[in-house]
N, C-alpha and C positions, 0 to 999 in steps of 0.2 A: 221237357218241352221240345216239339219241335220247334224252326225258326219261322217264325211271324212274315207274313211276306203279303203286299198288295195287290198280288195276282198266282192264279193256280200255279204251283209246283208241280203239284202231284196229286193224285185221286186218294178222296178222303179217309176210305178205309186203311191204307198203304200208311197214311200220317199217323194213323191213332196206332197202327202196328210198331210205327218207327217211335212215336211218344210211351207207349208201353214196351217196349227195349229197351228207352232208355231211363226208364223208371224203374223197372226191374233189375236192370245192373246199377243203378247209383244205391239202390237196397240190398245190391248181393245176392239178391232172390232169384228162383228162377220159376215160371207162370204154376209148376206143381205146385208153392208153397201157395200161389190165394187158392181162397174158401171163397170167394164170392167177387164179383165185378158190378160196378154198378155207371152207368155212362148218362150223359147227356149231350143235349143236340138236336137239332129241329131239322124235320123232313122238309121243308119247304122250303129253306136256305142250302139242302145240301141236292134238292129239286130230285128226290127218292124217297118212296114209303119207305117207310119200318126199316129206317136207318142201321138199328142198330142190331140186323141180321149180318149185316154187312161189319160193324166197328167191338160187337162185343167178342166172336171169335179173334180178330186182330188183338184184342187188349188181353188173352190170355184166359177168355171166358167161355171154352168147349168144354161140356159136360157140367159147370157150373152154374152154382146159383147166382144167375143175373135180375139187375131192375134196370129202367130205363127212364130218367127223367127227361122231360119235354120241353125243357128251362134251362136255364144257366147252371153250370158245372157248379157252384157253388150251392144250391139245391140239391141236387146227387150228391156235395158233399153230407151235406145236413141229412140225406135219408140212408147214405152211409155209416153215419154216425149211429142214427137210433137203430140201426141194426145188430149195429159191432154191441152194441147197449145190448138186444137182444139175444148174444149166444154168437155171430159170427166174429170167428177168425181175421186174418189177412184179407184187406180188400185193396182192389183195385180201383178207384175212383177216376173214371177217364172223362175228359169234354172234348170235344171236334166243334169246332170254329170254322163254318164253309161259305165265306160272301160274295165267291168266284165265281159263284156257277147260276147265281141267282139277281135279278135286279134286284138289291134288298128295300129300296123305299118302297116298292110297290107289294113285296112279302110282308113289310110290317105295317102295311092295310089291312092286313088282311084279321089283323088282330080287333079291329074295331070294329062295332057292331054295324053288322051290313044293309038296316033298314034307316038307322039315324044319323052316322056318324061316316059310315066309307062315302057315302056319297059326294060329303064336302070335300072328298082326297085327303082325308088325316092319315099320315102317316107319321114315324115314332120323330121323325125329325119335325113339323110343324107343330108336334104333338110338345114338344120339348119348346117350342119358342113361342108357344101358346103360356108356358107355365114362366119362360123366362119373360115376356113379357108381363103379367101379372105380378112377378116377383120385383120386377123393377118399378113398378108403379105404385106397390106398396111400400117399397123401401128407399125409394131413391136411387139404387145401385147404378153406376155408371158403364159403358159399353168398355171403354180402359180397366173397370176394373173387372172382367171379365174375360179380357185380352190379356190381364198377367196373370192369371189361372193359365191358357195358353200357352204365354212364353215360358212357365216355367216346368210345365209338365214334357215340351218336347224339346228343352233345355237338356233334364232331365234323362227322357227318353234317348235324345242322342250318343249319352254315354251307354246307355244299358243294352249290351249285346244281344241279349232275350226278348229286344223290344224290336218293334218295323225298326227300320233306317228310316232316321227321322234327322231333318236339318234343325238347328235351332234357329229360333226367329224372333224378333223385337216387336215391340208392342203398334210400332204401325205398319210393318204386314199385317197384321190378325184384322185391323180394323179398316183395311183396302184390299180384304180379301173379299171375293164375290159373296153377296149378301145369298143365303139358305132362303130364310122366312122369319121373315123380322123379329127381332133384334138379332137373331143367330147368322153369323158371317160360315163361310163354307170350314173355316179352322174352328169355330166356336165346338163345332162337331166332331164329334166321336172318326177315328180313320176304319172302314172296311178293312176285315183284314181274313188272312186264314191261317189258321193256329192251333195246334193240339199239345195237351197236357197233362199227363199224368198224375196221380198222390198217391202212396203207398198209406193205408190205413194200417192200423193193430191194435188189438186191443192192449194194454197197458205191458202185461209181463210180454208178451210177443213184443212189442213196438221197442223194450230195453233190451231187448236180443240182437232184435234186425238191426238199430240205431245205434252207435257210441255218443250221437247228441239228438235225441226225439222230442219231437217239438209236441208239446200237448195242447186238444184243442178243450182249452178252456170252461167257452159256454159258445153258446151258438143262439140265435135269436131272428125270427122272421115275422112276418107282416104282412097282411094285403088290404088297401084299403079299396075304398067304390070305382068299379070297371067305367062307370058313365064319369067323364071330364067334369060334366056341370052339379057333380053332387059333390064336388072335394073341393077345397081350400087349394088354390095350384102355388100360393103365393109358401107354402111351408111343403114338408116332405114326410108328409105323415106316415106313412108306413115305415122309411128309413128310422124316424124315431122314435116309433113303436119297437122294431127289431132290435135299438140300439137301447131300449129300457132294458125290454128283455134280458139281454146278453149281458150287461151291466149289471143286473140285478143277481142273474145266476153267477157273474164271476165276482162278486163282490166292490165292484168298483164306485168309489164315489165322485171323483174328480180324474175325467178322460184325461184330460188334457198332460195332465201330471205322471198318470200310473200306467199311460201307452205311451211308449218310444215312437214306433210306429204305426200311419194309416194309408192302407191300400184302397184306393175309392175306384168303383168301377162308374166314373162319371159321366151319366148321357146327355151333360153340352158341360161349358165352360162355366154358365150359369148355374148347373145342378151341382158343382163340387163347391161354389162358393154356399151355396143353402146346404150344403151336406155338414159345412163345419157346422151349422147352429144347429143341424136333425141330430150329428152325435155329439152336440153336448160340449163344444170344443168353444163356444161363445154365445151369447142371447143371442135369442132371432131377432134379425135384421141387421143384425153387425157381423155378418160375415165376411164383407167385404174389406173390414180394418184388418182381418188376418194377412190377406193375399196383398193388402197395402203395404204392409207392416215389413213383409219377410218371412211371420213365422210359421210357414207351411211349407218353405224352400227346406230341403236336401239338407242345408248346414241351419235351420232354425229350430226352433225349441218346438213344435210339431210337426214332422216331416208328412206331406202328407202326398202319395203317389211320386217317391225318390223313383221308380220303377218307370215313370212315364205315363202310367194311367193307362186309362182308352182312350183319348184324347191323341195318344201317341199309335195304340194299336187296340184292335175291337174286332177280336176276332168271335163275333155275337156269338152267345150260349159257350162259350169256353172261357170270356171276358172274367165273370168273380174268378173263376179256379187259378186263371192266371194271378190275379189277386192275392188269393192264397199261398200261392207256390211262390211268389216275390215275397210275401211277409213271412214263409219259412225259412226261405234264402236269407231272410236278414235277420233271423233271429239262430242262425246256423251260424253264420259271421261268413257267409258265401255268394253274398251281393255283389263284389266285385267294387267297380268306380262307383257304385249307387249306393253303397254299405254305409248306413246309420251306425255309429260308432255306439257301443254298448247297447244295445236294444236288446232289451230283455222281455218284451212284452207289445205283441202287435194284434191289431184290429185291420180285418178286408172283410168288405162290402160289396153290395153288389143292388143293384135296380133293373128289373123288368118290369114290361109293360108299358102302356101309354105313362106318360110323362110318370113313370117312378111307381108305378101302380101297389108292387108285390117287391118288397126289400129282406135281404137276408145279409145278418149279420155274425161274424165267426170272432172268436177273442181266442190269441195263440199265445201262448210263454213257452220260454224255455226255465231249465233249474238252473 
């Protein structure tokens, strides 16, 4: 990973060189051993075509077989995956996270359909408080309890060096912080950020060579429900748990809550991580709020969920799930540091693109 930071460091291509350096020496490898690179990253947040002329030589991918996903890192991991499935070797799975160079509210208008929907100025944050709304009126959910999602993800965050520099804060900053778009306060929101991050893939006998402890990715599971706002349910998070059947079903899980140590949620408001415990299975819908009551989604409770800080802490958009991933490796490596889940043998990271949650992909990790 490179370091997460709230404003440019350095030109994006340079970051995904520095993130595949250091992804290559934490593997011992050197860019002759990949078979293939595969990145993600959006041109219009990094404000350049065909980005990834620029990031896939950086990540060690001259003269190789390269793809290029348009989405969040955690998608490249997924079409990494069914490749490695196919016959490829050693991969390079890289995301770039660029929010510096672009006003991103106004980039992620550009997502909604431009005859019915940009005109009213939706973009991915009123688009998120349109859903956290609805979610609250069908459930009752409270604006406090939405603000201790909040405190404890940049609680959280503050320890984890891999994360922004983030302060901790109490539950009445969140809720006299300057109001987004209703019910969403300016903290409710995901933080901008810029961030790149590497994953060494392999296929199994490769991956016990390169590794003394190699994380397996389990099952993997994705979704996308209706592009139009007024054809979905905003009050549930039906693609997240579409993806999270999936992934449960291929990894044989019956009961999350018990058989994952660890979850990594790539959550787009403080709203969508409290509805993400009931998408994956971790409580009925509409009681998600008694988790984040309760405690047991904190760092030392019986569901850790986002020990890492979330995106709540850092967002660095289209690299947000990979960093997901790479926190839930880290912690099933025992190489989390102050954020490290004691014994975690078994982690789940997530990830939401699109208007309010539209296309969800879900990865299931263990270790032996």
């Amino acid at each position: 990973m490179t370091p997460i930071s709230s404003g440019k460091k350095e030109v994006f291509y340079d970051a995904s060189f520095e993130a595949a350096r250091r992804t290559l020496a934490d593997a011992r490898l050197d860019q002759g051993a990949l078979d293939q690179v595969v990145t993600a990253g959006y041109d219009l947040a990094c404000g350049r075509t065909i980005t990834n002329m620029y990031t896939t030589p950086a990540a060690g991918g001259y003269i190789k077989d390269e793809t290029r996903i348009s989405d969040d890192g955690m998608f490249a991991l997924a079409q990494a995956w069914m490749r490695i499935g196919a016959g490829f070797g050693a991969t390079m799975c890289l995301a770039y996270g660029v929010c510096s160079e672009a006003p991103m509210p106004l980039v992620s208008s550009l997502m909604f359909d431009p005859l019915f929907h940009r005109p009213f100025g939706l973009y991915s944050g009123n688009a998120a408080a349109l859903q956290a709304s609805v979610y609250c009126s069908e459930f009752r959910v409270k604006p406090e309890d939405a603000a201790l999602v909040v405190v404890k993800n940049l609680k959280q965050g503050s320890k984890n060096p891999r994360s922004r520099k983030v302060k901790p804060v109490t539950r009445k900053q969140v809720e006299k912080s300057p109001m987004s778009a209703w019910p969403l306060r300016e903290l409710d929101l995901p933080s901008y950020s810029d961030g790149t991050v590497g994953i060494i893939m392999a296929p199994e006998h490769e991956a016990k060579r390169i590794s003394p402890c190699p994380i397996w990715i389990e099952a993997v599971g994705w979704s996308i429900d209706s592009y139009y706002l007024g054809e979905r349910n905003l009050a549930e998070l039906k693609s997240l748990s579409e993806a999270a059947r999936r992934a449960y079903l291929m990894a044989g899980i019956k009961d999350p809550a018990k058989e994952i140590q660890v979850f990594e949620v790539a959550e787009q408001s403080s709203y969508y991580e409290i509805m993400a415990y009931e998408a994956l299975g971790l409580i009925s819908s509409g009681e998600g709020a008694k988790l984040i009551r309760s405690g047991a989604t904190e760092l030392s409770g019986r569901i850790p969920v986002n020990p890492s800080g979330g995106a709540i802490a850092a967002d660095p958009v289209a690299a947000t799930g990979l960093f997901r991933v790479a926190e839930a490796v880290l912690q099933l490596q025992g190489r989390a540091g102050k954020v490290q889940v004691p014994g975690a043998k078994r982690a789940l990271a997530s990830v939401s693109s699109g208007p309010a949650g539209q296309a969800s992909c879900v990865v299931i990790l263990r270790r032996d």
